[in-house]
DOLOMAR-364742 format. One record per residue (C-alpha): x, y, z; residue in three letters. Coordinates in steps of 0.05 Angstrom, whole numbers, plus 5000, padded with zeros to 4 digits. Layout:
N
<node x="X" y="Y" z="Z" type="ALA"/>
...
END
This chain:
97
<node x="5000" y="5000" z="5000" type="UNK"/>
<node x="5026" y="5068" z="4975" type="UNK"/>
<node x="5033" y="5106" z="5042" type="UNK"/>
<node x="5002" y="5175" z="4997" type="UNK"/>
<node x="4945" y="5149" z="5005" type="UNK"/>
<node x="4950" y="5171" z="5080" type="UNK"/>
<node x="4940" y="5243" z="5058" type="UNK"/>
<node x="4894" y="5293" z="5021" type="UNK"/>
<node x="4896" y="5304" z="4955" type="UNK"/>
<node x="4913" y="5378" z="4970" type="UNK"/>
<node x="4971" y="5353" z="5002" type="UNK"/>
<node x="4997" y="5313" z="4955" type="UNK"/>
<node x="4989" y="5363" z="4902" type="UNK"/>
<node x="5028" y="5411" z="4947" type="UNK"/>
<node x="5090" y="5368" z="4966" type="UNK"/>
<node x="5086" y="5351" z="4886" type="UNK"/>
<node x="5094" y="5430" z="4866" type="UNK"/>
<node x="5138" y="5440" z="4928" type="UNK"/>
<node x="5187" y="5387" z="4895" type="UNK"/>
<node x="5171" y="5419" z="4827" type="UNK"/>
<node x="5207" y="5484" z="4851" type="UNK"/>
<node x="5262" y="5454" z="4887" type="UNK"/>
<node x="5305" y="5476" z="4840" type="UNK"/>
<node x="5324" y="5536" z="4822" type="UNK"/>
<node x="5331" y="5530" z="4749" type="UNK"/>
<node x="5260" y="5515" z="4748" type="UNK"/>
<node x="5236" y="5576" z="4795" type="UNK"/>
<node x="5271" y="5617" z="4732" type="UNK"/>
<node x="5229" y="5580" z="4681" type="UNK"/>
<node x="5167" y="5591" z="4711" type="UNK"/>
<node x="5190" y="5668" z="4722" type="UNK"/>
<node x="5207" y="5676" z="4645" type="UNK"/>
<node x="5139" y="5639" z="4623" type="UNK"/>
<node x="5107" y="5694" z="4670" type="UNK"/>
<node x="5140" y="5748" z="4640" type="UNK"/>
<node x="5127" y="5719" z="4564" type="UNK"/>
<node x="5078" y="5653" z="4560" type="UNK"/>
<node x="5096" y="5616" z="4502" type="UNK"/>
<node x="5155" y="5599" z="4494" type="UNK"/>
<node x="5194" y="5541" z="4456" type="UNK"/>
<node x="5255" y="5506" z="4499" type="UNK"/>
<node x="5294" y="5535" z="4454" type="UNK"/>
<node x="5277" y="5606" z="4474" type="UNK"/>
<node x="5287" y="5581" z="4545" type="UNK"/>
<node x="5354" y="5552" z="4529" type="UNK"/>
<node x="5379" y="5622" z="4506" type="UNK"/>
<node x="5356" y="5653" z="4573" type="UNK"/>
<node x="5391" y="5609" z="4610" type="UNK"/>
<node x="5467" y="5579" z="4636" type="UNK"/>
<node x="5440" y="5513" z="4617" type="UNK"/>
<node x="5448" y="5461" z="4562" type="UNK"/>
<node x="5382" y="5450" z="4522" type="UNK"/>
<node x="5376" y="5369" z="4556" type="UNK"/>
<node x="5380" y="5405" z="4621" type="UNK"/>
<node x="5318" y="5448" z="4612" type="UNK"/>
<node x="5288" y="5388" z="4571" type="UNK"/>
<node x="5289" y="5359" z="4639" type="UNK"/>
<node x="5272" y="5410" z="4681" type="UNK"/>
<node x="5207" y="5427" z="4642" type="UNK"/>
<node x="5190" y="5359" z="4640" type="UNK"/>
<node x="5190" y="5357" z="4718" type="UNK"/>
<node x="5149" y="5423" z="4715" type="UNK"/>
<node x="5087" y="5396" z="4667" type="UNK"/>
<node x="5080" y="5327" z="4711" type="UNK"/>
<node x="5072" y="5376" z="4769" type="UNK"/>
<node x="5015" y="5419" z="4731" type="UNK"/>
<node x="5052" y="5478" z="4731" type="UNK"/>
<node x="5061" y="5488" z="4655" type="UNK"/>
<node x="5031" y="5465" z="4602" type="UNK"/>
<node x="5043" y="5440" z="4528" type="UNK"/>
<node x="5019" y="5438" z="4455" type="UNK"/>
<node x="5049" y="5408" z="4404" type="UNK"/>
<node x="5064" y="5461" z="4343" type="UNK"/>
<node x="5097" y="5443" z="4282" type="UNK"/>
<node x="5168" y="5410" z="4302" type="UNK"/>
<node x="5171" y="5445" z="4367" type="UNK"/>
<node x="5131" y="5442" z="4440" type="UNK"/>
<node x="5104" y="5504" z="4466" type="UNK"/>
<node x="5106" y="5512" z="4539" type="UNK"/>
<node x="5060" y="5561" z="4587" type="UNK"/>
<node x="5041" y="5568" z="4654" type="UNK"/>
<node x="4975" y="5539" z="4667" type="UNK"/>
<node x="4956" y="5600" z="4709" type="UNK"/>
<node x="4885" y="5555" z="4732" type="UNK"/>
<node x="4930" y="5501" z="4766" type="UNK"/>
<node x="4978" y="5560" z="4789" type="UNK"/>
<node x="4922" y="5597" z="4826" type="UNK"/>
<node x="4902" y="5528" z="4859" type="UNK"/>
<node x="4973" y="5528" z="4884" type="UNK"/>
<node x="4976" y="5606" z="4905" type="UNK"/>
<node x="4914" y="5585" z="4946" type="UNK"/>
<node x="4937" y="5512" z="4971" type="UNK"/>
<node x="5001" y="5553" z="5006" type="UNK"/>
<node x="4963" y="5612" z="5025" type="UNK"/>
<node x="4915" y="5559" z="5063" type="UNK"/>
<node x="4986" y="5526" z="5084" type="UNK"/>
<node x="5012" y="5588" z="5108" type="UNK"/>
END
């Protein structure tokens, strides 16, 4: 038995987005899709210290926590904030907090 299933949903979510920003190459993603949504990993890549894997990865770990999302255009991924899920989270660590 998975010992999650011990806890809310709410706090699952929130140790799941808490882990999501652990890093903080990702806290910089999520700031630059906040300043410009829509954005290719290759736009990313040229905003940041990091090789283009690297924020492969670290985007990756940001859409399984809901935090961004993606669609598919052409040969490339567009990523954005999913600014419904990030409002859940504003409010999940307001509650927290």
């Amino acid at each position: 038995m998975s010992k999650k299933s011990l806890f809310d949903n709410n706090e699952i979510d929130l140790s799941t987005i808490c882990k999501a920003l652990g890093h903080p190459a990702r806290i910089r993603i999520i700031k630059l899709l906040l300043a410009k949504n829509d954005q290719t990993c290759q736009q990313i890549v040229d905003k940041l210290p990091l090789s283009q894997s690297t924020v492969s990865q670290h985007l990756s770990e940001l859409r399984s926590s809901n935090l961004l999302s993606a669609k598919n255009y052409k040969t490339s991924v567009i990523y954005s904030v999913d600014k419904d899920y990030l409002a859940k989270a504003q409010k999940m660590f307001g509650d927290l907090f």
